[in-house]
Structure formats: structure tokens, C-alpha cells
C-alpha positions in Angstrom: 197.4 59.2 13.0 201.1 59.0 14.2 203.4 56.2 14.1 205.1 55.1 17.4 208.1 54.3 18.3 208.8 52.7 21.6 212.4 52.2 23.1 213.3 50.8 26.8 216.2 50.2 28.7 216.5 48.5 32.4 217.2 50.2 35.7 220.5 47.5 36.0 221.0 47.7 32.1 224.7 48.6 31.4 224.3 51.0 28.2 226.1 49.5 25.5 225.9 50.5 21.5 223.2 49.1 20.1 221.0 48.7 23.1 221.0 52.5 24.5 218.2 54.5 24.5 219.7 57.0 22.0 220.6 54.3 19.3 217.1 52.7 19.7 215.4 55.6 18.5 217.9 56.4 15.9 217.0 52.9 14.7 213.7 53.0 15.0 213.4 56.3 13.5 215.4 55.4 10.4 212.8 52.4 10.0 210.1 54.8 10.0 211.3 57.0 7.1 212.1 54.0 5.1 208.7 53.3 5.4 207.4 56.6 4.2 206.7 58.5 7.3 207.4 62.3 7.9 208.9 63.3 11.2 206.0 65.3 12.3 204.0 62.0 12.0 206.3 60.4 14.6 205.5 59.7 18.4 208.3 58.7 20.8 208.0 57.0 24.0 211.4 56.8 25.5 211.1 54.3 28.7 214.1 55.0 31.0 215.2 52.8 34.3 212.1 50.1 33.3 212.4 46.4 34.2 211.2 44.2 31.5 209.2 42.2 34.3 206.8 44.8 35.0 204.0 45.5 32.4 202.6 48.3 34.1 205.1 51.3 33.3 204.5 54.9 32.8 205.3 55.3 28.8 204.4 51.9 28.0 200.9 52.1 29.6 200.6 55.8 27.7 201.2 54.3 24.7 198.6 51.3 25.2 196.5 54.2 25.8 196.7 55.9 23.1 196.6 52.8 20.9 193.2 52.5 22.9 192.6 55.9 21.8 192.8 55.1 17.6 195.4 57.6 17.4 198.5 55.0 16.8 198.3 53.2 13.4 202.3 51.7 13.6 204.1 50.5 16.2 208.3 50.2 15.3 210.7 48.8 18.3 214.0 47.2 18.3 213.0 43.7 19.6 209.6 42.2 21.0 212.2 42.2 24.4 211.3 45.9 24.7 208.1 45.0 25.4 208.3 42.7 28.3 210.9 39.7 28.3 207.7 37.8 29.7 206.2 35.8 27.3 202.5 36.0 28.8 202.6 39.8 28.9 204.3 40.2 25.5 201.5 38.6 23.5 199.0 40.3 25.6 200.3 43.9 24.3 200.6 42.2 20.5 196.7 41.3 20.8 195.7 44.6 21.8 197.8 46.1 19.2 195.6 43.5 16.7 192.2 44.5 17.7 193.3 48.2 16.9 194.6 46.9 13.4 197.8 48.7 14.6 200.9 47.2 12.6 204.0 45.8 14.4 206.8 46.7 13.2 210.3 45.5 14.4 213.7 46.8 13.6 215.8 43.3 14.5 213.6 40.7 13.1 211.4 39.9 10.4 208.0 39.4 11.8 204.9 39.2 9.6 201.6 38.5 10.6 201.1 34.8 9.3 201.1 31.4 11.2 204.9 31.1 10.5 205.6 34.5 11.7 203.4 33.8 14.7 205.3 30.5 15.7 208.6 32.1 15.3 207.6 35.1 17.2 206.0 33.2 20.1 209.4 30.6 20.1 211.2 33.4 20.5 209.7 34.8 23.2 210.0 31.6 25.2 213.7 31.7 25.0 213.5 35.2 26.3 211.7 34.4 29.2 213.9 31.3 29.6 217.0 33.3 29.3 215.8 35.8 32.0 215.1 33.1 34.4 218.2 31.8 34.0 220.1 35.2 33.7 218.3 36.0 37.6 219.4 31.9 39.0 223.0 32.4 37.4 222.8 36.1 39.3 221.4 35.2 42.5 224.0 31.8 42.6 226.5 34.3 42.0 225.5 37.0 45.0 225.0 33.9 47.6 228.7 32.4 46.8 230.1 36.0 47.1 228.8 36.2 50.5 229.5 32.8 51.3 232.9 32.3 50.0 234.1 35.9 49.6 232.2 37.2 53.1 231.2 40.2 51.1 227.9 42.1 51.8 225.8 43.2 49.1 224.9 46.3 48.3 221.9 48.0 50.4 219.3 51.0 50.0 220.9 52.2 53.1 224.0 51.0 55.6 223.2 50.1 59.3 223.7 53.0 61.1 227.2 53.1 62.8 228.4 51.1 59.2 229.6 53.1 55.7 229.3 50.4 52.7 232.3 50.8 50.8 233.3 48.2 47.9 231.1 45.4 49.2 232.3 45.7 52.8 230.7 47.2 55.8 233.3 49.5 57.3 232.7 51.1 61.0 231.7 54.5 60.9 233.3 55.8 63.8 231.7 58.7 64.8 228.3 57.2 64.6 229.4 53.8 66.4 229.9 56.1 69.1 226.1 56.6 69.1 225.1 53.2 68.9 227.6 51.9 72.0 225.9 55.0 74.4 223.0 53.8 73.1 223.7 50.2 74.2 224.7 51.6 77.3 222.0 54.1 78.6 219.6 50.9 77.9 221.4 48.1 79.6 223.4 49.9 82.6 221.2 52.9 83.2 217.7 51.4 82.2 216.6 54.6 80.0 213.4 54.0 78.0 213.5 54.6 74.4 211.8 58.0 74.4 214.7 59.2 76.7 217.5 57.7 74.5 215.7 59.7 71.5 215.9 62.8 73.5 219.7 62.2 74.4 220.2 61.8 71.3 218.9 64.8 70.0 220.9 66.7 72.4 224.0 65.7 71.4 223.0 66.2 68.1 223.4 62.7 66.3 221.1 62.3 63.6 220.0 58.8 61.8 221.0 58.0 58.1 216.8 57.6 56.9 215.3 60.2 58.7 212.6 62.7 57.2 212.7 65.0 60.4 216.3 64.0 61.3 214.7 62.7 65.0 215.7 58.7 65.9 212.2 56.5 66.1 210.9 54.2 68.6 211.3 51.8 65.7 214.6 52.8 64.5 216.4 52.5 68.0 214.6 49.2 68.6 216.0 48.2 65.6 219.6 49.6 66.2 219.0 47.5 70.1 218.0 44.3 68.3 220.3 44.1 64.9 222.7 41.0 65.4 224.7 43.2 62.6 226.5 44.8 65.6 227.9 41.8 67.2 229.6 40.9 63.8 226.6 38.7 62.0 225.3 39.6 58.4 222.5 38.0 57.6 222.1 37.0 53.9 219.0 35.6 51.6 216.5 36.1 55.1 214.2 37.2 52.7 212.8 36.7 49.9 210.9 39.1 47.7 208.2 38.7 45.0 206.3 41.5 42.8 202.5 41.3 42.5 201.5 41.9 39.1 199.4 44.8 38.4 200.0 46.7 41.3 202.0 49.5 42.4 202.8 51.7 45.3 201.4 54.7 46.1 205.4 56.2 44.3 204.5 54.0 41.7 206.9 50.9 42.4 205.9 47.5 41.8 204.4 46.5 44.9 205.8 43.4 46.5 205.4 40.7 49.4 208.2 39.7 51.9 208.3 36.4 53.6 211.2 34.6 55.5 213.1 31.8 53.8 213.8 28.6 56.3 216.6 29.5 58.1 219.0 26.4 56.5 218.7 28.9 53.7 220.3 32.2 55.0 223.8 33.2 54.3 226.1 34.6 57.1 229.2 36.6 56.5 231.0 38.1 59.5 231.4 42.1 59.5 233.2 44.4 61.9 231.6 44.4 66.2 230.6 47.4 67.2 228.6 45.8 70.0 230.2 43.0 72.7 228.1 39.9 72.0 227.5 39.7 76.3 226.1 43.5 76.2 223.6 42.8 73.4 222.5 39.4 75.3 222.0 41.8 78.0 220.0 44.5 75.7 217.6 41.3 75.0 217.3 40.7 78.1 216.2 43.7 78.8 213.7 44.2 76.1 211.5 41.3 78.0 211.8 42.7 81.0 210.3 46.3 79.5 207.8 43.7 78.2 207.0 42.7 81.7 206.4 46.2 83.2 203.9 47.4 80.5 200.8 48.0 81.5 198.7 49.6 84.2 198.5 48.6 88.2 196.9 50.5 90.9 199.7 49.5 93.4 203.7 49.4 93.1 205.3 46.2 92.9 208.9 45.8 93.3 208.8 42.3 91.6 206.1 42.9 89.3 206.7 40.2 86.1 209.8 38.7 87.9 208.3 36.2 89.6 208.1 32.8 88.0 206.5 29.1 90.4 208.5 26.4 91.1 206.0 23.9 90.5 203.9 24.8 87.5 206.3 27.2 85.8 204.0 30.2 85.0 205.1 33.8 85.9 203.1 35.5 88.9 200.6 37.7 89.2 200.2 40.8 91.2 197.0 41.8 92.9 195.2 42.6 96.2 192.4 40.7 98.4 189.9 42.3 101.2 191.5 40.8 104.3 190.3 40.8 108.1 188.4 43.6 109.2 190.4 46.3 111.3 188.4 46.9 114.9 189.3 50.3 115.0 187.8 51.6 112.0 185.2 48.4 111.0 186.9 48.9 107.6 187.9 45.6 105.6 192.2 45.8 105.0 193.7 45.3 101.6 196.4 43.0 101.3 198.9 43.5 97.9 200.2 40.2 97.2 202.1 38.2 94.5 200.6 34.9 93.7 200.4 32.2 91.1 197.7 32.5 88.4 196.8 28.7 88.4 195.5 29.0 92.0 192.5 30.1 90.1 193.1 29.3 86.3 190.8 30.9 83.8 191.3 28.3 81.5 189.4 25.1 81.8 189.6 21.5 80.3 192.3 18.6 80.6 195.5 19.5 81.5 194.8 22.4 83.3 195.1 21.8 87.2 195.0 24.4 90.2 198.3 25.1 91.7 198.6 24.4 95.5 201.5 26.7 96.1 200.5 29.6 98.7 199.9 33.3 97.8 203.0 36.1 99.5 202.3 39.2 100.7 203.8 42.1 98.5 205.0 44.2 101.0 207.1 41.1 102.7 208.7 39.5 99.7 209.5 43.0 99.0 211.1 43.9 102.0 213.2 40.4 101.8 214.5 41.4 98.3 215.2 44.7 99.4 217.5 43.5 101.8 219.6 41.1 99.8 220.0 44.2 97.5 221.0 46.5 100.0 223.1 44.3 101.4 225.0 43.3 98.5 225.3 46.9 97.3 227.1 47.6 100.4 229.2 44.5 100.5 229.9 44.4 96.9 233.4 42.5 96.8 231.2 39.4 98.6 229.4 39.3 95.1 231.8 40.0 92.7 234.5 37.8 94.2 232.5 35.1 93.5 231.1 36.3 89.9 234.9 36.3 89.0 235.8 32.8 89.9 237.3 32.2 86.7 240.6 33.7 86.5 241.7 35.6 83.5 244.1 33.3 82.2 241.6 30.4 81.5 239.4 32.8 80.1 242.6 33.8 77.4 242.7 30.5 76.9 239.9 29.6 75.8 239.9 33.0 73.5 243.5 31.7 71.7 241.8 28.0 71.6 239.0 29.9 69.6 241.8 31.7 67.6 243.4 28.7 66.7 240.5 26.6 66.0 239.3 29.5 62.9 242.8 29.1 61.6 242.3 25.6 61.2 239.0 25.8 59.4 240.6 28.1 57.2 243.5 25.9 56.6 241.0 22.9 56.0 238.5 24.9 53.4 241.3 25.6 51.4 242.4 22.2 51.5 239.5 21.3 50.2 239.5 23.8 46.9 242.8 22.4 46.6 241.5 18.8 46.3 238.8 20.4 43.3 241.6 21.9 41.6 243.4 18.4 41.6 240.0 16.7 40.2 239.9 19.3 37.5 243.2 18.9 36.3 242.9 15.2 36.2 245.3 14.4 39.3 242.4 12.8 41.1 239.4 10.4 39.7 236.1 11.3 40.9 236.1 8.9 43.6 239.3 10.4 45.4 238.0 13.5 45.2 234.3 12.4 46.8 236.7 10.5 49.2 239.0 13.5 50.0 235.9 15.9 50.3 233.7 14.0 52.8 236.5 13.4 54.7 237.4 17.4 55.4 234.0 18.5 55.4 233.4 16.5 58.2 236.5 17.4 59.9 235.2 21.3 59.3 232.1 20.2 60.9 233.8 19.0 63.9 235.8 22.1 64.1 232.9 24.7 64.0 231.3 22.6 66.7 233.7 23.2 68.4 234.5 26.6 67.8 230.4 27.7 69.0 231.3 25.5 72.7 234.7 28.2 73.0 232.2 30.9 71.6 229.6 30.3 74.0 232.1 29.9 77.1 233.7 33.5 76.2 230.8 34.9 75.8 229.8 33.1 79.2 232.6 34.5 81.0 232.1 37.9 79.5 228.8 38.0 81.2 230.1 37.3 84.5 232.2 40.7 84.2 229.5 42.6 82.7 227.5 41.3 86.0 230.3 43.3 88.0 229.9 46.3 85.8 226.1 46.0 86.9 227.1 45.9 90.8 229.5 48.5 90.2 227.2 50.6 88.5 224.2 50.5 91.1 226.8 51.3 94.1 228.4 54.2 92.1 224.5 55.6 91.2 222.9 55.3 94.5 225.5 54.1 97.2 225.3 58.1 98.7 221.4 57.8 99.3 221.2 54.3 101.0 224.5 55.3 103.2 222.4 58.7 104.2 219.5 56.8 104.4 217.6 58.7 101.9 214.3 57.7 100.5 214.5 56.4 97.2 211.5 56.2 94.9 209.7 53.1 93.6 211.2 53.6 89.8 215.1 53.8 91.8 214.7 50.8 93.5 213.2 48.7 90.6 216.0 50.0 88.5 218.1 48.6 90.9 216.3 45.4 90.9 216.0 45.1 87.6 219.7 45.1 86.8 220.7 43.0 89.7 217.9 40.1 89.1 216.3 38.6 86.2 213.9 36.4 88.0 212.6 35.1 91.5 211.7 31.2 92.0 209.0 30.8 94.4 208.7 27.0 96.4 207.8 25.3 99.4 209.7 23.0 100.5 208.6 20.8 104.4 205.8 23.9 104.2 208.8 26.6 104.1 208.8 29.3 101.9 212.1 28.8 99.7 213.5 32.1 97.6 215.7 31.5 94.9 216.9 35.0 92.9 218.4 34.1 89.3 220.8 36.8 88.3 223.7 38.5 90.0 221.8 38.2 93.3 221.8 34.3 92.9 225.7 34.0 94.8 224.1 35.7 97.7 221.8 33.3 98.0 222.4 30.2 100.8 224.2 32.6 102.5 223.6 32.6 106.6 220.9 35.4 105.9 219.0 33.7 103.5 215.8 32.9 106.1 215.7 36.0 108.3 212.9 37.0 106.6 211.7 33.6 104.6 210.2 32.7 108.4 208.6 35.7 108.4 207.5 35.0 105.1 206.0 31.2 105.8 204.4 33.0 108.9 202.5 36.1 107.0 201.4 34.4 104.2 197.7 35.0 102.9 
């Protein structure tokens, strides 16, 4: 038979005398020859880096074993803490210890196994548990205000990549920033699919921070293309975590469960841009366009997923019909065409109607787009006169009127720790102080109103350049082949459409067909050429 002697301390534990592992056992082992036990009668399990949450670790669940076993008669710790802080699972180790007639033994407390010593022991267990509840409230109040008031980011498992965390501060990495803006840019200017970003990257030899073969995912790039991080916004308390009791993961963690707190309850601090705020708009944009490409289609079509009606709002479809019969071979003609899918819904029941509006052929709306895109890619200061409308003084404005409205937030949150310093030196009464503090908050309020209308407009504005950069980049990629009157291939021109239009409008309007492009190509619309085709349209139609 052997006496045990457990010791514990926590993963977040700061190792102070008394409480370290190595004085625990000189304690406990001291205890044990006072009792009459030789050393080669003594078992230690030494439990290093172990919350005292989690009942299920590896030296405390070999010791309940071997208790199971009959081969533990005493039990010596420190405290009943070193068991579990949790009240539930402390007395559930104490019974099993009882039904093995093993003796308890503690080093820091006089418990006996009587109805007194019961009470006390189970009293003090609840104050444990109580105190680490409130030790984790006081520790979690503390993290949120240090975000909130301090803008500092908490430590993380792992920095974004293009970020180094360095004394509770993202700092920009440089060299891997580089990454993440070509990355940006292959995506939203040049339309690369994520398998072809992976493989630039690979060539020019970046590699990611969490990376077992040192390659960049699908998921990790989607991640890098979709993390608001990059346009300056830390995110805070998003999630919250809980353990399961009892289970583990397969590296023998306690397993947990994630879920998303309401979002009046996250926490943003502002970090360093590596991104523009108008570029990663764009790089969303993007994404549901990739959305509305995937799948398989028997024919090519320029607009496919583009196309959204007038008059019942749903995006259309493509598809072919069996039209007249050519008298030369006796051989039915298919017709590609776009139309809207509630000309035949497949849904039925109130508030589903049929939509009127008429079916286009493919190969005509087609052609029509075409030509707006060719033409504007050979005119291109028609377009981007007009994009740039707003000269770049007003846009300065509004950036020093966005300036100036942060400093006087700042000024106006420090007014208001000044008025709580004044209440708690007894300058001000309580109701002053309730007084003073509405009064500011709501003049904060006003002001970060008003800062998210000069945010918006910037980032507004910034578009409208970026839109240039888009014209600007098609004419420099492919103005050779349309001036030599090269053929270009069905993924070239809906790269080209694809960054010159984000959707078509389709309506009738006195039975004529009416085209409306949103996106860049919407300034060349109402123009003199706008129904050249749209006749020929209203004429063709199936």
C-alpha cells in the first residue's frame, strides 16, 4: 500500500513560495513522515499546467485509478483547492476516496471526518468556487476595459498574418503585409481564383504563420480576403467559449463550444490598415460574384448571375428553349436566353405570382453589353471624367473634418473622466456629476454619428477612384487585342465584365426593353447609344 501525495499548479498560475510545485511536495512529504511513513512507501503525482476547472487530468485521473485499484490507503495535499476549486467535483473525488476507506489528509487545514469537519470542509469549498467566479468576472471586466479604454489587443495563439503582437499591440509586419496587399490585389483588379493566389504565393516563396506544410489554404486566404482586422477593426468578446465537462480532444484539451455573443456586446479597438477600407469593399464584392459563377452550364454566358428584374427583384436565370424549326435541315434551333425565374416559379402558394416581364436572347443582350464595354475601354476619359466629379479638395475636406471630429471625441472622453475624478474627490455631488455625464455622452454620441457620415463619404469617394483604377486596369491588360481585333476568350471578356459591372436591371418600359448597368458602366448609360441595340433587343425577344 503507498501513501499519495498529490500537488497541482495552473497553466496561468504565477509560481510563488508556498504554492509551487516544488514546495507542495516538500510539504506534503514532511506530513507524511510525521505520520510514520517511509519514503519507499510514498507515491507522487505532480500535476503541472492543470486548471482547477477541469476534473478530468492526466495525474489526477491516475491517481483516482489507482485509489480504484486498492493500492492507495492515504491521500496528503496542500488544500482541498488542489483538487478542483469546483465545489461539485471536489466532493465527488472525497466520496470516492470514502468508499475506498482511503484517509484524507491535508497539509493547511484541519479536516476530520465528523459532521463538523464535513460542514467546514464543504463551507469552504463554496467560498472557493465563489472566489473563482469572481476572480474570472473581475479578470474578464478587466480584459474588456483594456480594450475599450486602453485600445489594446489581447494576447492571441497566433497574430493575423501581416501583424507581429508585441506588448499588447498589433504592429505591421512589413514584409508579410506585402503579401496580403498583392494578395488583395490579384483578387480584386486581376480576378485570380484562390488556387492561383496559393500558387503565386508559393512562388515567391511567402509562407503562412500556422501552416503544417508551409502552403497558404483555400480557407486561410479566404480568411486573410474577409478579416475586417486589415482595414483597422479588432474585434473583441465576438465569442464566447464554454468547456464541456468530461470531454476532451483528441490532444487531450478540454473540449469546448463556441457561439457568437450579440453584437451590442463586442468590443472594438482600432489597429494599424494594411488594407484601404474601398479595396476590401471591393474584395466582398467580389467574393458574391465568385458565388454567382459556381456551378456547371452547358453554354457560356457573359452575364451569367448579373442579372437582377426590375419588377419582382429576383436575379435571372440562364437557359435555352427549342425554337422554330430551320427549313434547311428540319432540325429544331436552340435559343440561349436570360430570363426571369418567376415566369415559371417552382414555388407555389400565396404570395407567389408569375412575372410578366419578357425572356432576352443571350447572344443579343450579350452583344449590347459588349459594346458599351468596348466602347468605354476605348474612350476611357468619357468614364472616368465623370467618376471623378468630385474634386480632390472636397474630398480633403471631408478627411480633416473627420480628423477634427476624433480630436473632439477625445477631448470630450476625457472631459468626462475628469468630471469622475471631481465626484470622487468630493468637488461635485452625485447629481452634477449624473448631470455633467449625460450631457457629454450625448454630445460623444452626436460626434461619432457624425464621424461614420465623413467615414462613409471617404470611403465613398475612395471607390469612385478605385473605379478608375478598374478602367485603367482593363485598357492596360487587353487594349492591344481589341485595337488588333483579336479574339478574346469567354473567361477575358467576363473578367472584363466582371470588374466593370456589378449588375444589370432588366425593365420594360411602353413595351421597350430598358438596360440599366450598375457599376462603372452605369455613367455610360443615357448616353446617345444607349438604344442601338435595345431596339434590336425589344425586336428579338423570345
Amino acid at each position: 500500500m503507498f501513501v499519495a501525495i498529490y500537488v497541482r499548479v495552473s497553466t496561468g498560475l504565477q509560481v510563488k513560495e508556498g504554492t509551487s510545485l516544488n514546495s507542495q511536495v516538500e510539504i506534503c512529504f514532511k506530513k507524511a513522515l510525521e505520520l510514520g511513513f517511509h519514503k519507499e512507501q510514498i507515491k507522487v503525482y505532480r500535476e503541472e499546467g492543470e486548471s482547477g476547472e477541469d476534473l478530468e487530468r492526466p495525474l489526477l485521473d491516475q491517481l483516482r485509478g489507482d485509489v480504484a485499484s486498492g493500492v492507495i490507503s492515504h491521500v496528503i495535499i496542500t488544500d482541498p483547492d488542489r483538487f478542483s476549486r469546483d465545489m461539485t467535483n471536489k466532493l465527488l473525488i472525497c466520496r470516492e476516496l470514502q468508499k475506498r476507506d482511503v484517509e484524507l489528509i491535508f497539509t493547511d487545514s484541519d479536516y476530520k471526518n465528523t459532521p463538523e469537519g464535513e460542514l467546514f470542509f464543504n463551507m469552504k469549498s463554496a467560498i472557493a468556487q465563489y472566489e473563482l467566479a469572481m476572480i474570472k468576472k473581475r479578470t474578464v471586466r478587466g480584459r474588456n476595459q483594456a480594450v475599450k479604454k486602453l485600445n489594446k489587443v489581447m494576447p492571441m495563439r497566433t497574430p493575423p498574418f501581416g501583424y507581429d503582437w508585441v506588448d499588447c499591440s498589433l504592429v505591421v509586419n512589413e514584409k508579410e503585409a506585402e503579401f496580403v496587399r498583392l494578395i488583395y490585389n490579384w483578387y480584386v483588379f486581376e480576378g485570380l481564383t484562390l488556387r492561383e493566389i496559393g500558387t503565386k504565393l508559393y512562388e515567391l516563396g511567402a509562407v503562412p504563420k500556422r501552416s503544417e506544410s508551409g502552403n497558404f489554404s483555400a480557407s486561410s486566404l479566404r480568411r486573410i480576403l474577409t478579416s475586417e482586422i486589415y482595414i483597422g477593426r479588432y474585434v473583441y468578446n465576438r465569442r464566447e467559449t464554454k468547456k464541456i465537462q468530461g470531454e476532451r480532444t483528441k490532444s487531450g484539451k478540454p473540449k469546448k463550444t463556441y457561439s457568437i455573443r450579440n453584437e451590442e456586446d463586442w468590443i472594438e479597438a482600432s489597429v494599424p490598415k494594411i488594407i484601404d477600407p474601398a479595396i476590401f469593399e471591393l474584395a466582398q464584392q467580389q467574393k458574391e460574384k465568385n458565388k454567382k459563377r459556381a456551378g456547371n452550364v452547358k453554354h457560356d454566358y457573359l452575364l451569367r448571375g448579373m442579372i437582377r428584374c426590375s419588377r419582382c427583384g429576383r436575379s435571372w436565370e440562364s437557359t435555352a428553349y427549342s425554337g422554330r424549326v430551320d427549313k434547311s435541315t428540319g432540325m429544331k434551333i436552340s435559343y440561349a436566353c436570360y430570363r426571369c425565374p418567376n415566369k415559371n416559379p417552382k414555388r407555389y402558394g400565396d404570395g407567389i405570382h408569375k412575372c410578366d416581364i419578357k425572356t432576352i436572347r443571350t447572344d443579343l443582350l450579350d452583344e449590347y453589353i459588349w459594346g458599351l464595354i468596348v466602347h468605354t475601354l476605348n474612350n476611357p476619359n468619357l468614364v472616368i471624367e465623370q467618376l471623378q466629379n468630385t474634386s480632390d479638395e472636397a474630398t480633403n475636406e471631408i478627411k480633416q473634418m473627420f480628423a477634427l471630429t476624433e480630436t473632439q471625441i477625445s477631448k470630450k472622453e476625457a472631459e468626462r473622466e475628469r468630471v469622475k475624478t471631481m465626484f470622487k474627490r468630493g468637488v461635485i455631488d452625485e447629481s452634477e456629476m449624473v448631470g455633467d455625464l449625460t450631457k457629454i455622452n450625448t454630445e460623444i454620441e452626436t460626434l461619432d454619428k457624425r464621424k461614420r457620415e465623413y467615414r462613409t463619404q471617404i470611403d465613398s469617394h475612395l471607390k469612385k477612384e478605385l473605379s478608375s483604377r478598374y478602367i485603367e486596369g482593363a485598357i492596360e491588360a487587353y487594349r492591344n487585342t481589341l485595337m488588333n481585333n483579336f479574339e478574346l476568350s469567354f473567361d477575358e471578356k467576363r473578367n472584363i465584365v466582371e470588374k466593370l459591372i456589378q449588375e444589370v436591371i432588366i425593365d420594360y418600359v411602353d413595351d421597350e426593353v430598358k438596360v440599366t448597368c450598375v457599376g462603372v458602366l452605369d455613367v455610360l448609360m443615357n448616353k446617345e447609344h444607349e438604344n442601338d441595340i435595345a431596339l434590336e433587343l425589344q425586336r428579338e425577344e423570345i
